[in-house]
N, CA, C and O atoms as a GROMACS GRO file, in nm:
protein
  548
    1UNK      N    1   0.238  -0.275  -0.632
    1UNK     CA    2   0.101  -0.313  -0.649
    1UNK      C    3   0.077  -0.365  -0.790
    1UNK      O    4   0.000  -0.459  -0.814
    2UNK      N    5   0.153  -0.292  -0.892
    2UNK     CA    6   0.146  -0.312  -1.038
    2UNK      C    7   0.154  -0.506  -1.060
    2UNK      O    8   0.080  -0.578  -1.127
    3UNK      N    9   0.320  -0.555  -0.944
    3UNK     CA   10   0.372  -0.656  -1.007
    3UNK      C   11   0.254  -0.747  -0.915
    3UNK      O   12   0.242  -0.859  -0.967
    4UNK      N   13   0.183  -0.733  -0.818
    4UNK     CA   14   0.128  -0.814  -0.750
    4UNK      C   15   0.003  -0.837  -0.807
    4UNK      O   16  -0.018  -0.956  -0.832
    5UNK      N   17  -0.100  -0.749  -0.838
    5UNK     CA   18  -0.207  -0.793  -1.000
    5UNK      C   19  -0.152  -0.839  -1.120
    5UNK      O   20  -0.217  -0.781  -1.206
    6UNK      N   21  -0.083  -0.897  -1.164
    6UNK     CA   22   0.024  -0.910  -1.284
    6UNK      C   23  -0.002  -1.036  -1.231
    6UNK      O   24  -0.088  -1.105  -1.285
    7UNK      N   25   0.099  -1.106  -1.067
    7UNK     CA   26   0.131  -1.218  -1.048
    7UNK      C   27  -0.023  -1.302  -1.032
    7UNK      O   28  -0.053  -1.421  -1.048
    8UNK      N   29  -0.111  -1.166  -0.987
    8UNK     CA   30  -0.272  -1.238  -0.927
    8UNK      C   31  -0.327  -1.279  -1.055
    8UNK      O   32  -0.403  -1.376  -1.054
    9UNK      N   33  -0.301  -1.224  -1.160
    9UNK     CA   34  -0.378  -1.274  -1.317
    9UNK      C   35  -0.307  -1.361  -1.316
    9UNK      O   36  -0.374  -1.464  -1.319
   10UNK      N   37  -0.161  -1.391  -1.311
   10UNK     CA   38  -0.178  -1.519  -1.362
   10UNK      C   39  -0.227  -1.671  -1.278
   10UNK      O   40  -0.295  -1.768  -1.313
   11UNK      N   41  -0.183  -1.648  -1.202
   11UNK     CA   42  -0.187  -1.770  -1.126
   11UNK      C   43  -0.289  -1.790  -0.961
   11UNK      O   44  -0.273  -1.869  -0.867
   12UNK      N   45  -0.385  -1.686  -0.984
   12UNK     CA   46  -0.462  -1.710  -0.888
   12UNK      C   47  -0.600  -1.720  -0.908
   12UNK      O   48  -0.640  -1.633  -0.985
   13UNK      N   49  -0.709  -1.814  -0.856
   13UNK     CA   50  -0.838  -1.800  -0.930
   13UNK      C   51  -0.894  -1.669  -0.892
   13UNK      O   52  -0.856  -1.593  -0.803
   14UNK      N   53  -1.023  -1.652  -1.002
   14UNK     CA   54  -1.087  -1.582  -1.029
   14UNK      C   55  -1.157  -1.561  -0.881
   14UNK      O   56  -1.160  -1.444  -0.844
   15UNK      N   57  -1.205  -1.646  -0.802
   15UNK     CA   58  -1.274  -1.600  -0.722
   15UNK      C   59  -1.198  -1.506  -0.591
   15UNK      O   60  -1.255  -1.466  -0.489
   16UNK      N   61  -1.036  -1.485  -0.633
   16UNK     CA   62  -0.970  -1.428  -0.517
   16UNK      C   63  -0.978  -1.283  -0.538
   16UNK      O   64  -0.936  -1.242  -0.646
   17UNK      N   65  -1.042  -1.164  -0.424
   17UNK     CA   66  -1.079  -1.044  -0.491
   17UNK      C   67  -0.923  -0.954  -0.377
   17UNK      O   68  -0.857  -0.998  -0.283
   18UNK      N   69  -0.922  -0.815  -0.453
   18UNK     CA   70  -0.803  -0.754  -0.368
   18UNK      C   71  -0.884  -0.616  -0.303
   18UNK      O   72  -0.972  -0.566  -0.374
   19UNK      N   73  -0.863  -0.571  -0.209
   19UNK     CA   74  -0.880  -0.451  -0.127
   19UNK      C   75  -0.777  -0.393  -0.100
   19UNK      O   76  -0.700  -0.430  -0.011
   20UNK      N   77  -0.756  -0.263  -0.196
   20UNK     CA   78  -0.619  -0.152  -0.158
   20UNK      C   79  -0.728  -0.081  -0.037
   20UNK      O   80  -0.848  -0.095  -0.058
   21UNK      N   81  -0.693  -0.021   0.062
   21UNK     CA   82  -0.714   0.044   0.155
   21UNK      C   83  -0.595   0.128   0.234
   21UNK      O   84  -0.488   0.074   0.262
   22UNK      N   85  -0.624   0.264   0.266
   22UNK     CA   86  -0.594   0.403   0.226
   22UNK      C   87  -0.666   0.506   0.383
   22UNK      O   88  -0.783   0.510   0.422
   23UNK      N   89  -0.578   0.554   0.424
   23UNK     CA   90  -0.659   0.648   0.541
   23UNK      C   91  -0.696   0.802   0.477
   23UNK      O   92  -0.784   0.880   0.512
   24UNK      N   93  -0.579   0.816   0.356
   24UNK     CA   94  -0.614   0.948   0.293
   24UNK      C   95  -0.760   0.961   0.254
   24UNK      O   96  -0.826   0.862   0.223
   25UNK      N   97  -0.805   1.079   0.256
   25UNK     CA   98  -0.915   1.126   0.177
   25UNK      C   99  -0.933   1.102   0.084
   25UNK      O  100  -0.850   1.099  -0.007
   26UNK      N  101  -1.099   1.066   0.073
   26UNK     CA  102  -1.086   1.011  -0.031
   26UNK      C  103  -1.076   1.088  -0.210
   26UNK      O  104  -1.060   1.030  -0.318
   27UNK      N  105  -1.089   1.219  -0.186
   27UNK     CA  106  -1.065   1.261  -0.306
   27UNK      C  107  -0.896   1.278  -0.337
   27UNK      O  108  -0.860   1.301  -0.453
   28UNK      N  109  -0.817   1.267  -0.251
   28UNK     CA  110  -0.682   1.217  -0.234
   28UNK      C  111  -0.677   1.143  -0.291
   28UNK      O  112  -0.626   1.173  -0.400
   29UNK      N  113  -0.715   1.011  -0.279
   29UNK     CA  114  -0.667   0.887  -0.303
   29UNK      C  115  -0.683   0.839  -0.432
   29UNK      O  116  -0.627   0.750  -0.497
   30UNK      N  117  -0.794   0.939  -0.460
   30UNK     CA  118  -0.914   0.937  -0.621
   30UNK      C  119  -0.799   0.922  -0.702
   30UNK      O  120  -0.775   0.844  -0.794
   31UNK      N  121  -0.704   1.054  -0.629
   31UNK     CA  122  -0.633   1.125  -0.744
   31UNK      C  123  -0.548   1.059  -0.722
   31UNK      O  124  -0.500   1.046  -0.835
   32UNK      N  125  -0.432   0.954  -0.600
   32UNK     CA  126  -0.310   0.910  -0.648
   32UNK      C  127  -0.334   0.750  -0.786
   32UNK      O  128  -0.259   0.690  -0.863
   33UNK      N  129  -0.512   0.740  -0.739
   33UNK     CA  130  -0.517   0.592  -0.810
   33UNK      C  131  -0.548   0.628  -0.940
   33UNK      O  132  -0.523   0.544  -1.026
   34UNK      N  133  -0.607   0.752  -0.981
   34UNK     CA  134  -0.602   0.784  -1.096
   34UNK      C  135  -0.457   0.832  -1.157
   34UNK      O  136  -0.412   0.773  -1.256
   35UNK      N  137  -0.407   0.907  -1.115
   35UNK     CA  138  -0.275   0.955  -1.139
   35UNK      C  139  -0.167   0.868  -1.125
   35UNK      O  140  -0.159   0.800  -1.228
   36UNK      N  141  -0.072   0.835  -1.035
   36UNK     CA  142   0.012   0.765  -0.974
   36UNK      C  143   0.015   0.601  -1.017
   36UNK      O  144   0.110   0.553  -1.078
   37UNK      N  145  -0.082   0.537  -0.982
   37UNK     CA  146  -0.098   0.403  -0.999
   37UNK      C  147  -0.133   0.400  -1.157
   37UNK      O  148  -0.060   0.336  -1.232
   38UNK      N  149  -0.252   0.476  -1.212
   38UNK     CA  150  -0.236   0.426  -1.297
   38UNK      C  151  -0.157   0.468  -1.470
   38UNK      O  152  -0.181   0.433  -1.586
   39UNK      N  153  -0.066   0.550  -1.410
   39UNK     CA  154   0.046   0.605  -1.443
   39UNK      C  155   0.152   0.497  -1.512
   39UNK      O  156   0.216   0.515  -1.615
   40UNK      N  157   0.154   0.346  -1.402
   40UNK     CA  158   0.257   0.303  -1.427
   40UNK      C  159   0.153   0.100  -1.461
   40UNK      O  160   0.204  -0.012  -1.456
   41UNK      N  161   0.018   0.138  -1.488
   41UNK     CA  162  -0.026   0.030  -1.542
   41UNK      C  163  -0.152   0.078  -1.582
   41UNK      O  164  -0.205   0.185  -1.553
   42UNK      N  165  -0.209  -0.048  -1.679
   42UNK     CA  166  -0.345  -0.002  -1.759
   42UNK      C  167  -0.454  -0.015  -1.618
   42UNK      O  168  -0.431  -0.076  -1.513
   43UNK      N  169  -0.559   0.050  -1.649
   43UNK     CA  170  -0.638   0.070  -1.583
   43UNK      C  171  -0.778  -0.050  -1.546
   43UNK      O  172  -0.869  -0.036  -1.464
   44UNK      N  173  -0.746  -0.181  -1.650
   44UNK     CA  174  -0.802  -0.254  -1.684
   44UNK      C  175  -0.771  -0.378  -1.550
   44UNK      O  176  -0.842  -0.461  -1.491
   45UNK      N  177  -0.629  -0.337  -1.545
   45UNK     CA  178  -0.519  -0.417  -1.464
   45UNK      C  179  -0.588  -0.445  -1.297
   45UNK      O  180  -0.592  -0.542  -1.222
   46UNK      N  181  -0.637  -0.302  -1.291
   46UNK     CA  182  -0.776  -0.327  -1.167
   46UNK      C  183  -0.903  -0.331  -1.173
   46UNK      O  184  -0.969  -0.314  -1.070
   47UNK      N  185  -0.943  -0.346  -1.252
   47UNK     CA  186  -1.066  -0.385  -1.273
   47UNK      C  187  -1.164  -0.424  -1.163
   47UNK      O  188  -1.269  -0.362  -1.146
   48UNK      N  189  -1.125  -0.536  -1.083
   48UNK     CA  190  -1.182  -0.603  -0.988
   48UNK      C  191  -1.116  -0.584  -0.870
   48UNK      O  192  -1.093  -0.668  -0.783
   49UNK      N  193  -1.080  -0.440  -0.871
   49UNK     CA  194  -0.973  -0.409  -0.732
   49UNK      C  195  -1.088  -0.320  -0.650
   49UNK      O  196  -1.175  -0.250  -0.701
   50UNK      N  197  -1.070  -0.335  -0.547
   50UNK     CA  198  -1.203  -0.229  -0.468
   50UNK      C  199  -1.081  -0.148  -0.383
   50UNK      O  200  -0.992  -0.201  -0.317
   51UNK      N  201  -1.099  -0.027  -0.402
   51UNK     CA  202  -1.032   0.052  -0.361
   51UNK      C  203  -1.116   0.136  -0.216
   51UNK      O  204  -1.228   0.183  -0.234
   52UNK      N  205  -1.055   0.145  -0.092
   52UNK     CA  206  -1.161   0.172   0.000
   52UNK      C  207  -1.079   0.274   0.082
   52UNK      O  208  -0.956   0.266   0.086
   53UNK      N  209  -1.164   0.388   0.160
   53UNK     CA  210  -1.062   0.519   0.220
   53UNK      C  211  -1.113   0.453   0.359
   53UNK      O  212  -1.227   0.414   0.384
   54UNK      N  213  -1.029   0.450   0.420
   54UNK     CA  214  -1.045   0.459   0.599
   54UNK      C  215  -0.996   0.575   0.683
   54UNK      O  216  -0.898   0.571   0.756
   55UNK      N  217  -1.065   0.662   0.667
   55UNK     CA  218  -0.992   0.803   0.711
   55UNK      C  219  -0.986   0.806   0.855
   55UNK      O  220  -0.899   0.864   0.920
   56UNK      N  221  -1.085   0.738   0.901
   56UNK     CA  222  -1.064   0.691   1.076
   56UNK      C  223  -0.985   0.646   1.150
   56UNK      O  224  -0.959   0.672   1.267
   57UNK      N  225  -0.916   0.525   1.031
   57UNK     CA  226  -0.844   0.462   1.082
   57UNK      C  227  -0.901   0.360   1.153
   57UNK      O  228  -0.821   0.300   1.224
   58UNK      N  229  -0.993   0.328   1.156
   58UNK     CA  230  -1.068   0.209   1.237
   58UNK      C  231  -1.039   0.068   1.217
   58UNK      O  232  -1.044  -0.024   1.299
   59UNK      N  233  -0.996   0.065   1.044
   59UNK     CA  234  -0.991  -0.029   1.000
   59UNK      C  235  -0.819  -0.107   1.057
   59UNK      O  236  -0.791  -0.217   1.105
   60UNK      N  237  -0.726   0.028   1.019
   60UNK     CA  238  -0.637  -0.005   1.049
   60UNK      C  239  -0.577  -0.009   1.211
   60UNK      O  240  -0.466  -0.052   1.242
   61UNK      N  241  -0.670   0.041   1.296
   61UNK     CA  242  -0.666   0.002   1.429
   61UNK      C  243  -0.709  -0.112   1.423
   61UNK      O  244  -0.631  -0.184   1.486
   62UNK      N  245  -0.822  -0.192   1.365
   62UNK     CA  246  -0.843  -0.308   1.418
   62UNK      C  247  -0.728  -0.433   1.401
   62UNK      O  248  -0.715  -0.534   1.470
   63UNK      N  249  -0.669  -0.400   1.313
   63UNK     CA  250  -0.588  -0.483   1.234
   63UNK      C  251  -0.427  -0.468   1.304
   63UNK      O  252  -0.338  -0.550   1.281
   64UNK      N  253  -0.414  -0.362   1.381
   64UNK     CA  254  -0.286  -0.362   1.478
   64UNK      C  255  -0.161  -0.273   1.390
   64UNK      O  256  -0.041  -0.285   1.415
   65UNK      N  257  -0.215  -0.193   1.294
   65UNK     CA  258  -0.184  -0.146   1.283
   65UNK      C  259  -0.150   0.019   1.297
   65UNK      O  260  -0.212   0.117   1.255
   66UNK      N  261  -0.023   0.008   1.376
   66UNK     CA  262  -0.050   0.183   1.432
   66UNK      C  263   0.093   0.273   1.395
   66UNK      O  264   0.127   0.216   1.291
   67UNK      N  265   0.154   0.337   1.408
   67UNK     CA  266   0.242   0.412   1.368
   67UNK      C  267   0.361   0.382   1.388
   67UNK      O  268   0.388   0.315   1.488
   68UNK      N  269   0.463   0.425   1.300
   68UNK     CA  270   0.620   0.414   1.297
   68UNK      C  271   0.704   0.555   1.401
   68UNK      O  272   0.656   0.664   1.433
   69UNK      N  273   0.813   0.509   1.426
   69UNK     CA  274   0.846   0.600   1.479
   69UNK      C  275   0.919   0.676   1.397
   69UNK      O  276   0.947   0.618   1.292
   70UNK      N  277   0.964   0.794   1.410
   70UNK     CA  278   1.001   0.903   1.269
   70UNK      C  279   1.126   0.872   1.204
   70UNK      O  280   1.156   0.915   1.092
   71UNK      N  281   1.200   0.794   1.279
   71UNK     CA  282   1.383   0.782   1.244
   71UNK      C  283   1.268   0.650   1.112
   71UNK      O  284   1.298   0.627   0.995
   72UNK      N  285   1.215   0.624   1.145
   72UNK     CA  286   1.218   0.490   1.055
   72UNK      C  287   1.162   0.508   0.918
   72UNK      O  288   1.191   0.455   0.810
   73UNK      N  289   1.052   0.621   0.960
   73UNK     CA  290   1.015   0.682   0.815
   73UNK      C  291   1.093   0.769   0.752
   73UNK      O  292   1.101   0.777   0.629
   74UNK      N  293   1.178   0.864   0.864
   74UNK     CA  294   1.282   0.928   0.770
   74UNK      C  295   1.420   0.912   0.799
   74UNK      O  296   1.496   1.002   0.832
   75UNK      N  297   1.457   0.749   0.780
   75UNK     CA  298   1.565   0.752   0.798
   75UNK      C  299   1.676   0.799   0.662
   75UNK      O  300   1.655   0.877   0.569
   76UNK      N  301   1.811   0.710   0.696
   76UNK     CA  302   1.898   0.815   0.625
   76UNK      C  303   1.881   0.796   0.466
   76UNK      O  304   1.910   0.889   0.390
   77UNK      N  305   1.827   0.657   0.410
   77UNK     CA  306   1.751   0.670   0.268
   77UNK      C  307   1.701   0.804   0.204
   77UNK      O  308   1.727   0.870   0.103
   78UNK      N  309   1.589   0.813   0.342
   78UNK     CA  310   1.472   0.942   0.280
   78UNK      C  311   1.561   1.042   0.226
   78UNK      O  312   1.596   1.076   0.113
   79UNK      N  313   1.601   1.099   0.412
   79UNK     CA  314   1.673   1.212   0.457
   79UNK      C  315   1.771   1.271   0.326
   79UNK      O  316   1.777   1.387   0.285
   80UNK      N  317   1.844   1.151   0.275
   80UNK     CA  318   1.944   1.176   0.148
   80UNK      C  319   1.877   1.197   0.043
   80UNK      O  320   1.914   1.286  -0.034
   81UNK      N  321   1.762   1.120   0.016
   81UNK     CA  322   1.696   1.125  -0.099
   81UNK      C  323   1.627   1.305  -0.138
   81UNK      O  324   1.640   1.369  -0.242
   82UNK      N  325   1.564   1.338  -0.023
   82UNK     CA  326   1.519   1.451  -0.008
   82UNK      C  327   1.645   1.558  -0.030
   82UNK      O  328   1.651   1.638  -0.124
   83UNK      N  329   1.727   1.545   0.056
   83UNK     CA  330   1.870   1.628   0.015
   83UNK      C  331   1.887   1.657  -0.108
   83UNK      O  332   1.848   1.764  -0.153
   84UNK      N  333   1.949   1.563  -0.186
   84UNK     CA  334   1.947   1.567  -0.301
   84UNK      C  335   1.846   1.624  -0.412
   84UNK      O  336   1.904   1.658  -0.516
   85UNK      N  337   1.702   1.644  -0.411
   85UNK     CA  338   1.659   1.694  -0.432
   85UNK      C  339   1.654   1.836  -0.388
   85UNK      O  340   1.646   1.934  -0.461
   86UNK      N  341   1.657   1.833  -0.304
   86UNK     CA  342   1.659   2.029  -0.263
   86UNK      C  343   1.811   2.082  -0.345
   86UNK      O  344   1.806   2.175  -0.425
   87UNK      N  345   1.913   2.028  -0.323
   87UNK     CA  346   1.989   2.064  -0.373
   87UNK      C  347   2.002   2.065  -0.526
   87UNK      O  348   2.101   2.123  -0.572
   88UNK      N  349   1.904   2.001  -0.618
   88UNK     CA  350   1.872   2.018  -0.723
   88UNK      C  351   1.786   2.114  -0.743
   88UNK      O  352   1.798   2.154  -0.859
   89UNK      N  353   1.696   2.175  -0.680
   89UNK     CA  354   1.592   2.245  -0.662
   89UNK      C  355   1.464   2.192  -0.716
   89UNK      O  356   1.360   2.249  -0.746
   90UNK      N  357   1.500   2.067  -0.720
   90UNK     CA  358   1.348   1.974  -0.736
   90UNK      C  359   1.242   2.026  -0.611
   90UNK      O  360   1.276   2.078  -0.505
   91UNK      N  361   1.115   1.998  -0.655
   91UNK     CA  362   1.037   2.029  -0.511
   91UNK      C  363   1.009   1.912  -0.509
   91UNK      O  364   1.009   1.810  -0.577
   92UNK      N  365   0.979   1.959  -0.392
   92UNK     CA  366   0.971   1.874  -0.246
   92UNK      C  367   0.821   1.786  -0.241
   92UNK      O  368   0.721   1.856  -0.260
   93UNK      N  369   0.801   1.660  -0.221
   93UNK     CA  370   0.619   1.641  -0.210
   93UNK      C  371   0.584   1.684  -0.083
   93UNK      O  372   0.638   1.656   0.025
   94UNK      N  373   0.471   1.770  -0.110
   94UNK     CA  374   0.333   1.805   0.026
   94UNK      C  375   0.323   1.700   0.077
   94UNK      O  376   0.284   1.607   0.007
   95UNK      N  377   0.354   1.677   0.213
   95UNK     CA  378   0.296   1.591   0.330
   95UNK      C  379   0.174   1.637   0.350
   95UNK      O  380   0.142   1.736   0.415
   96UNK      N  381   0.062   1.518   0.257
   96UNK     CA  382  -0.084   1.540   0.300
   96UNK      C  383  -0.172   1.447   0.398
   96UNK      O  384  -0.290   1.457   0.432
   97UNK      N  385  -0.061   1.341   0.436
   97UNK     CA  386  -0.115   1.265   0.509
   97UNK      C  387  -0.047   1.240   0.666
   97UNK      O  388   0.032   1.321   0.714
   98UNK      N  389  -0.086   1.123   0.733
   98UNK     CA  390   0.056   1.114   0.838
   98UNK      C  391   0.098   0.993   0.763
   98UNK      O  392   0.060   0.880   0.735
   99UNK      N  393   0.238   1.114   0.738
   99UNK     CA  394   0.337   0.930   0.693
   99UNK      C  395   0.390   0.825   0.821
   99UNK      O  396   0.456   0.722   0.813
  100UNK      N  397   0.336   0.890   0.933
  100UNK     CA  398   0.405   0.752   1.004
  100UNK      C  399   0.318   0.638   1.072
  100UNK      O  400   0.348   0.562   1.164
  101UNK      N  401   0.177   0.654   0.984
  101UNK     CA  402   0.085   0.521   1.015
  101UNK      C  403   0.167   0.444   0.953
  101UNK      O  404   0.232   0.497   0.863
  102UNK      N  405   0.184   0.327   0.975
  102UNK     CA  406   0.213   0.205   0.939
  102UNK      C  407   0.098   0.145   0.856
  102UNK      O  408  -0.023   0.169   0.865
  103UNK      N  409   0.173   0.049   0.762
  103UNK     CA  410   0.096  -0.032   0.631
  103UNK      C  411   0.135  -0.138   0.676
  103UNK      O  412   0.220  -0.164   0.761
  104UNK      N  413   0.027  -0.240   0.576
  104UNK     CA  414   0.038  -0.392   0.599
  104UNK      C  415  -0.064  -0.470   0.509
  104UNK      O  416  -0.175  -0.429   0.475
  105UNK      N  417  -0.003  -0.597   0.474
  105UNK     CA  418  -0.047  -0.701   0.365
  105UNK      C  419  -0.139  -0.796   0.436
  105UNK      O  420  -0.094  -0.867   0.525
  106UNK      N  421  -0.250  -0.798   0.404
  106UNK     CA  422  -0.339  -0.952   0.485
  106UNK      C  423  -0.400  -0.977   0.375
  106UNK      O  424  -0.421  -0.902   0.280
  107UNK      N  425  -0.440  -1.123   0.395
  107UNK     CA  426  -0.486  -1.238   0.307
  107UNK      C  427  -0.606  -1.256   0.442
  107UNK      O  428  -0.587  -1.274   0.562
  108UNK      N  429  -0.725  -1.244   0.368
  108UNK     CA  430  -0.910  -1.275   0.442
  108UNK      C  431  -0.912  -1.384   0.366
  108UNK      O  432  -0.876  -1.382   0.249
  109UNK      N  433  -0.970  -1.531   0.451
  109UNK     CA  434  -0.994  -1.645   0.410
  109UNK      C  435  -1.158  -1.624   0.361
  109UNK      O  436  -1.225  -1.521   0.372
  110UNK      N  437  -1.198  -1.750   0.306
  110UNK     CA  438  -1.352  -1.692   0.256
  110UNK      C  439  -1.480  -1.704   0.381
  110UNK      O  440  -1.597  -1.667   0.373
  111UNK      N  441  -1.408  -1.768   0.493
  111UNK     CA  442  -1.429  -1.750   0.620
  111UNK      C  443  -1.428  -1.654   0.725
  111UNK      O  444  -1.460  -1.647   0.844
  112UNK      N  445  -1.379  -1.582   0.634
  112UNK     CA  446  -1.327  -1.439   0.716
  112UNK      C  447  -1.235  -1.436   0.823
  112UNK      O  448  -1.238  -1.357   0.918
  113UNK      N  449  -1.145  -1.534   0.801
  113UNK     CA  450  -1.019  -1.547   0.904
  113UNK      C  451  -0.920  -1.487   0.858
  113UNK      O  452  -0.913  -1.474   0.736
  114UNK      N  453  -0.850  -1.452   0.914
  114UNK     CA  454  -0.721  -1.395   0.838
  114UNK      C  455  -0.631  -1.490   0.828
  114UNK      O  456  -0.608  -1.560   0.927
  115UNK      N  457  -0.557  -1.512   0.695
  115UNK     CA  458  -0.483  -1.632   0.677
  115UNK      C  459  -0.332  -1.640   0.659
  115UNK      O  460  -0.246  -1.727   0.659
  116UNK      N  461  -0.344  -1.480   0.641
  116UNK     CA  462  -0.185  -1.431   0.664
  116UNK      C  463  -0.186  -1.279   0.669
  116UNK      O  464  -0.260  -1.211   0.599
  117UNK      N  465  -0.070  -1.213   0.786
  117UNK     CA  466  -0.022  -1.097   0.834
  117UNK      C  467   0.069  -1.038   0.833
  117UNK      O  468   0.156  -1.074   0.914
  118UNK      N  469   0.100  -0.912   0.738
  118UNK     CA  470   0.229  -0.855   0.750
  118UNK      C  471   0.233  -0.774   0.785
  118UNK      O  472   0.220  -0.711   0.680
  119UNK      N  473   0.247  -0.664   0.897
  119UNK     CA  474   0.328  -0.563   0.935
  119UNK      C  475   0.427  -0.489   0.902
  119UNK      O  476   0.525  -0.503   0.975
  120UNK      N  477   0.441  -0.387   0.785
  120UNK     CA  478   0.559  -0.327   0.766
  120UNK      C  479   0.634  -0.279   0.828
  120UNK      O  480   0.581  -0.198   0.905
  121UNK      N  481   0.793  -0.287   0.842
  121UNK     CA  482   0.876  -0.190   0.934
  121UNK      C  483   0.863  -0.041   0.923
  121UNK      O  484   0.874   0.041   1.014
  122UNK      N  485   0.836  -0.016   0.779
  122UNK     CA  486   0.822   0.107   0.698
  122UNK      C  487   0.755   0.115   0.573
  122UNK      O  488   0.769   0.023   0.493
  123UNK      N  489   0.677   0.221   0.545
  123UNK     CA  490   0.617   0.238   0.402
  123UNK      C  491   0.663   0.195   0.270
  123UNK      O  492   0.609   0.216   0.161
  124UNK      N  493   0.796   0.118   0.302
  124UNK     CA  494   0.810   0.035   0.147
  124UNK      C  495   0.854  -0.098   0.210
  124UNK      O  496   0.929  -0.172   0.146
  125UNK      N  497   0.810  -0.132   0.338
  125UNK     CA  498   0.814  -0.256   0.354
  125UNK      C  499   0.744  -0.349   0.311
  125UNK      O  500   0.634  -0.334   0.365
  126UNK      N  501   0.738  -0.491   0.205
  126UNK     CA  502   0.589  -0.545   0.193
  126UNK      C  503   0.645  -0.698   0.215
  126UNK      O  504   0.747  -0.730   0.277
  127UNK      N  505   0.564  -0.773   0.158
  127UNK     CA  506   0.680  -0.928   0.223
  127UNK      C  507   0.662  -0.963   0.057
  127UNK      O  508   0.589  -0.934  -0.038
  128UNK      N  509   0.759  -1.031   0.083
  128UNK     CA  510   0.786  -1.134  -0.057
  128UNK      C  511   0.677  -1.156  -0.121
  128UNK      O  512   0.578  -1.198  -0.061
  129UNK      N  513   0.676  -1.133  -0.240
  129UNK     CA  514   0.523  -1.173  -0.330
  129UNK      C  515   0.538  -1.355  -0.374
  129UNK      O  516   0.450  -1.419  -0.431
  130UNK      N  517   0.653  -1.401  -0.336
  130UNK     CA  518   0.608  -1.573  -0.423
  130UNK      C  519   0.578  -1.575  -0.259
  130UNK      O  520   0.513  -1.679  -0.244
  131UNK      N  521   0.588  -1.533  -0.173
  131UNK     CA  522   0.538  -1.589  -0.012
  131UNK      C  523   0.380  -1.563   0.023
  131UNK      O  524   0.316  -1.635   0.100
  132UNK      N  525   0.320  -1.435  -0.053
  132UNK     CA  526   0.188  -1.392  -0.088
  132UNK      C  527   0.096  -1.470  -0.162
  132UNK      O  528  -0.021  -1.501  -0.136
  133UNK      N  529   0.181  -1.503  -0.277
  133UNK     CA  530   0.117  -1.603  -0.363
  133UNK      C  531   0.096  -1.743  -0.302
  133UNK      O  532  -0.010  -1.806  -0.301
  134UNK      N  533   0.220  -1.781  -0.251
  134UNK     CA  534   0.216  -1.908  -0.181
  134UNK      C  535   0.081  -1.933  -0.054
  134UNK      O  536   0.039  -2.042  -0.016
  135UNK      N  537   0.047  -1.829  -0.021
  135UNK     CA  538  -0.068  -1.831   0.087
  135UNK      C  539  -0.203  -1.794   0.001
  135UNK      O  540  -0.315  -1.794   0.053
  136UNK      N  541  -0.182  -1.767  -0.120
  136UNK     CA  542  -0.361  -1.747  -0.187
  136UNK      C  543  -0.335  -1.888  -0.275
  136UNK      O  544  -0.431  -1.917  -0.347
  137UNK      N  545  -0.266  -1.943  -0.279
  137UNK     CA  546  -0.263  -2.096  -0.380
  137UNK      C  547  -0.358  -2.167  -0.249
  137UNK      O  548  -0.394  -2.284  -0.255
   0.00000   0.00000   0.00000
C-alpha cells in the first residue's frame, strides 16, 4: 500500500482519490492503520486516503468478492512460516478476523463504472502496480 501512494504522488492527478476498505472492526482497523501501516510510512503519505470498515461485507459481496479456500490461505508458505516461529517461541498472531475472505484491487471511473478488476488468489495477491497505474493514466 506504502509503494502504491508513493507511485499515486507521483504520477497520478490530483483529482484521483483511494479507498482502503476493510471488513474488520472498525476499532481494529483504527489500530492496524494507526499501528501497522503507519509504522512503515509517514502519516501524511495518506492524507487523502479514506479509509472505510465493511463489517457486513456488503460491499465486498457486491463486488464478487467471497472467500478462499483454506489450503490457499494456509498453504505451505504460511504453514512453514508459522512453524518456524513456534519453534522459535515467537507468538503466534490472534486470528481476529476471517482470513479467508478474499481481497481485491478496483479502479471506479468518475462515472462510476468500474474500469478495472482484480481478484486475489490470496491475501498477498495484488496485480502489478505499473498495470494499476497504467489504468488510472
Amino acid at each position: 500500500m506504502v509503494q502504491l501512494h508513493h507511485a499515486l504522488q507521483a504520477q497520478v492527478s490530483p483529482l484521483a482519490q483511494v479507498c482502503v476498505l476493510s471488513f474488520a472492526p472498525l476499532p481494529q482497523y483504527q489500530a492496524w492503520v494507526d499501528g501497522a501501516l503507519f509504522a512503515h510510512a509517514e502519516p501524511s503519505l495518506f492524507a487523502d486516503t479514506h479509509f472505510l470498515s465493511d463489517e457486513s461485507l456488503q460491499v465486498y459481496h457486491a463486488y464478487g468478492l467471497g472467500r478462499n479456500a483454506w489450503w490457499r490461505v494456509y498453504g505451505p508458505r504460511i504453514v512453514w512460516h508459522y512453524a518456524k516461529r513456534y519453534v522459535q517461541r515467537q507468538q503466534l498472531p490472534k486470528v481476529r478476523q476471517d482470513v479467508l475472505q478474499r481481497g481485491g484491487d478496483f479502479v471506479i471511473g468518475a462515472d462510476g463504472r468500474v474500469r478495472f478488476a482484480y481478484v486475489g488468489k490470496d491475501q498477498a495477491d495484488r496485480p502489478p502496480m505499473d498495470r494499476l497505474l497504467a489504468v488510472l493514466d
